[in-house]
N, C-alpha and C positions, 0 to 999 in steps of 0.2 A: 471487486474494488473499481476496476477499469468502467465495466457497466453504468455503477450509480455512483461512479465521482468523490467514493468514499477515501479518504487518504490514514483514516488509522481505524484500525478492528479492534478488540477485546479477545483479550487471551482468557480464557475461563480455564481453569480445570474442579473436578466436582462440583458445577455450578459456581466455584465461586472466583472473583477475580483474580487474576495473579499478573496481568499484564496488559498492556497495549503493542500492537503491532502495527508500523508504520510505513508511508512508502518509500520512507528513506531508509528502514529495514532492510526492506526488500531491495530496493536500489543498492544498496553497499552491497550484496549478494551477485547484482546479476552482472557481463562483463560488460566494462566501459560502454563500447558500441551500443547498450541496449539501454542503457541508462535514461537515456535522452528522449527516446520512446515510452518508457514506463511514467516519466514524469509527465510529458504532452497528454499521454492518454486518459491518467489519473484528474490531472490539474485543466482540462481544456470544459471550456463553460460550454457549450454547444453540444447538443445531442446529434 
C-alpha cells in the first residue's frame, strides 16, 4: 500500500468480494506513535 500510494484493498474470499480494507483500518490497529507515519507514507504524492 505504502509502495503504490494505494489507501484501500479488497477483501476477497473465494474470489468473490466480501470487503474493503483501509488505511484507516490499519491505522486504528497500529499504536498512536505510528499513526502519523502510516498516514504520511500512504497519503505523500511524491515518489
Amino acid at each position: 500500500m505504502v509502495e503504490y500510494k494505494i489507501r484501500r484493498l479488497p477483501v476477497l474470499e473465494n474470489e468473490e468480494l466480501i470487503g474493503l480494507i483501509s488505511q484507516a483500518d490499519l491505522a486504528a490497529k497500529l499504536p498512536e506513535d505510528k499513526v502519523g507515519e502510516l498516514v504520511e507514507a500512504i497519503s505523500a504524492t511524491s515518489r
